[in-house]
C-alpha positions in Angstrom: 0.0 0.0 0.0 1.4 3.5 -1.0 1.8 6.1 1.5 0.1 9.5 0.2 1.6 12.8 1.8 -1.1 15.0 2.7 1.3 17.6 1.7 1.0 16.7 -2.2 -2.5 15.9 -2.1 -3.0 19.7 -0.6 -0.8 21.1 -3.3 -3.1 19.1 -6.0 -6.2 20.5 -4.6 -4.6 24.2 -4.8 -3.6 23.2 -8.1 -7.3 22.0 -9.3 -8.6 25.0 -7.0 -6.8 27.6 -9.0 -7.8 25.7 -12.6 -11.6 25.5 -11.5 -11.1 29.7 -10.1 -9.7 30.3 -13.6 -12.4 28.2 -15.3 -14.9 30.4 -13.6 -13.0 33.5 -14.6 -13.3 32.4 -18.2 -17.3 31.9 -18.2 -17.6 35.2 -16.5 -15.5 36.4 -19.4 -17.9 34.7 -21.8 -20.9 36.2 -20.1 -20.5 39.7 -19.8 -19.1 39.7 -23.6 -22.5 37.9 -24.5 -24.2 40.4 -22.1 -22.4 43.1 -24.5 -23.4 41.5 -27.9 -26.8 41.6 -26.6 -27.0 45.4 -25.6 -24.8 46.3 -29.0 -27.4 43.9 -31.1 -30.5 46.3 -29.0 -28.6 49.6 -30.0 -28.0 48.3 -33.4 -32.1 47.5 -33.7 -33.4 50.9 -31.4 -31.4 53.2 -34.1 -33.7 55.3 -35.8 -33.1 54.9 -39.8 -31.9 57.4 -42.1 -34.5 58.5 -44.8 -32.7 56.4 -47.9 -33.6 53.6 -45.8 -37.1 54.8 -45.0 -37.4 55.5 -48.3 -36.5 51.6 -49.3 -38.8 50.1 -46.7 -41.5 52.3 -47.9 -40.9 50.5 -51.6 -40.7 47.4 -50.4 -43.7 47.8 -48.5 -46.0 49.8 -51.9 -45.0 46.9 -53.6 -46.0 43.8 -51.3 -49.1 45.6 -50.9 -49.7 46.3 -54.7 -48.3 42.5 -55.5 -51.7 40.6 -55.1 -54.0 43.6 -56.3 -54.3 42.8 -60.0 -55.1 38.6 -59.4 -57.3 39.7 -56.3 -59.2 41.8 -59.1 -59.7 38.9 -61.2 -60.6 35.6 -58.7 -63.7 37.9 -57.3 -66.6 36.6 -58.9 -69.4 39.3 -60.4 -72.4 38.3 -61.6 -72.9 39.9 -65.5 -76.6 39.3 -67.4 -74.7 40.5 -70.6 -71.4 38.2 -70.4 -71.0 35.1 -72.7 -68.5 33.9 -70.3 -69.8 33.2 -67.1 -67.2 34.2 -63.6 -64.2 36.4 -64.8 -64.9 38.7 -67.9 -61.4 38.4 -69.2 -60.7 34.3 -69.4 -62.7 34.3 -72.3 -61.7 38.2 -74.5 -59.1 36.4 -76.7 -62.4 34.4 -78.1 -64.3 37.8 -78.4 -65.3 38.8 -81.9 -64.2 41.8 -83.5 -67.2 43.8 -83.8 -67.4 43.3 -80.1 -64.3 45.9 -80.0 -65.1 48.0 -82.2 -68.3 51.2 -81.1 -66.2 52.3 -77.6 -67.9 49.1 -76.0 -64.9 48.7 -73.3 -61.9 46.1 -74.1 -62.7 44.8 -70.5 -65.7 43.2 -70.9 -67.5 44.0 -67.5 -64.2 43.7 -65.9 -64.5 47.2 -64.7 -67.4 45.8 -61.8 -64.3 43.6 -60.7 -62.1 46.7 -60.7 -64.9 49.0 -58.5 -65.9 46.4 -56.4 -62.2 45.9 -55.4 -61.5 49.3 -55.4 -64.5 50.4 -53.1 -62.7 48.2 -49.9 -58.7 48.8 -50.6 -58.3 52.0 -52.9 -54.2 51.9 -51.6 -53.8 48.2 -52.9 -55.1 49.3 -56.3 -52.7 52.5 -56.3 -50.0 50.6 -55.4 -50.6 48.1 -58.1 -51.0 50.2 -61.0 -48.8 53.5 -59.6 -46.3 52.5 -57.2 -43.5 55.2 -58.2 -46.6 57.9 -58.0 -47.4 56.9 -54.6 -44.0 56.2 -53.4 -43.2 59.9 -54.8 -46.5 61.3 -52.9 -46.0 59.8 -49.7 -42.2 61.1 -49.6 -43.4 64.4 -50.5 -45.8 64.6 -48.2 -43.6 63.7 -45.7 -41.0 66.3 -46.5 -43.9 68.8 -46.2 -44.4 68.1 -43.1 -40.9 68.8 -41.8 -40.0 65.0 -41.0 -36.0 64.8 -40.2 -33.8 61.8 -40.5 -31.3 61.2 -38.4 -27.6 61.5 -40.3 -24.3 59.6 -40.2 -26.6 57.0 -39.4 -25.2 53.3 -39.6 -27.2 52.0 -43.5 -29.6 49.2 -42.5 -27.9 46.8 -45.0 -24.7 47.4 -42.8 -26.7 47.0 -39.4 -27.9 43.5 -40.4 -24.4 42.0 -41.8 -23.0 43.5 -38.1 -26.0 42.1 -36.5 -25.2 38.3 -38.1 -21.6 38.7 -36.9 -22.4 39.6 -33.5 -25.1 36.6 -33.0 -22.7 34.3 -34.6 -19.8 35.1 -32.0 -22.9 35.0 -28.8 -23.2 31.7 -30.5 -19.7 30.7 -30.5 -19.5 32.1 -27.3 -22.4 30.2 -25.6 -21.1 26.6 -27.2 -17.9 27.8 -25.3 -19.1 28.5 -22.1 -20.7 25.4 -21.8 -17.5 23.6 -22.2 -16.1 25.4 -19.5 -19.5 24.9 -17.1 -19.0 20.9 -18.0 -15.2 21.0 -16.8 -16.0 23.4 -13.6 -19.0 20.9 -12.8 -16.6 17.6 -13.5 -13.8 18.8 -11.5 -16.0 19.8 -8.7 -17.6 16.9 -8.4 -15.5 14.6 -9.0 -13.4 16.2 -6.3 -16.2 17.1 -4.3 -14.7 20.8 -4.0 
């Protein structure tokens, strides 16, 4: 049976003391830089946004919300006493007769009951179908008359994002390391029962 000095068996425990106190140093480390991305990645989000950006989610947005207005137009169904084709007016013009265009009888063929039944509900979604550089143009002038300020040297949104996508990729990083060091401060403790 070997003899074990107490002496060596203290200086092992300092030793694995000082590597767990360390370890704990590290995740603290790794907290209060996640702690950090997370208040930078707030900032980054509770910026206002300079007017070219505005300006581009106010496209974005006439444009989503023009998108569907034309087929929305057509799938409503109309009833029309005078219409060979029965449901949607236009399925059937390319089969309309020639002397049906001709006299200023309208190319749409009833389709206009489509367009103010639609209209009567959404009149935006129908200017932002067939004028969205009109209303874009309107809606920044209108704003301009009103005296709206942007914020300058303002950090583009396009830039905001990509710095966004780095700083959750190193919280990520960051996390997957911390819980490395969590699983060797929890095995050295317990396994030492420190």
């Amino acid at each position: 049976m070997t003899n074990i000095n107490s002496a060596s068996v203290d200086a092992a425990l300092r030793q694995v003391r000082g590597t767990v106190a360390g370890l704990r140093q590290k995740v603290a480390a790794a907290d209060a830089r996640m702690q950090q991305i997370a208040q930078d990645i707030n900032a980054l989000k509770e910026a206002p946004i300079s007017f070219e950006d505005w300006s581009k989610y106010l496209k974005d947005y006439i444009q989503r919300r023009g998108a569907n207005w034309p087929d929305s137009v057509f799938m409503m169904k109309v009833s029309s006493g005078e219409s060979r084709f029965p449901g949607d007016p236009l399925i059937g013009v390319g089969a309309r007769e020639w002397r049906e265009f001709e006299g200023g009888t309208s190319p749409l063929f009833g389709a206009e009951a489509y367009l103010s039944k639609i209209t009567e509900g959404d009149v935006f979604s129908a200017l932002c179908a067939v004028a969205p550089k009109l209303v874009h143009a309107r809606l920044v002038s209108s704003l301009k008359a009103r005296g709206t300020r942007f914020g300058t040297d303002l950090l583009p949104v396009p830039q905001r994002k990509l710095l966004v996508a780095k700083l959750e990729l190193e919280h990520k990083t960051l996390e997957t390391q911390r819980a490395g060091l969590q699983a060797e401060i929890d095995e050295l403790v317990t396994g030492l029962g420190l």
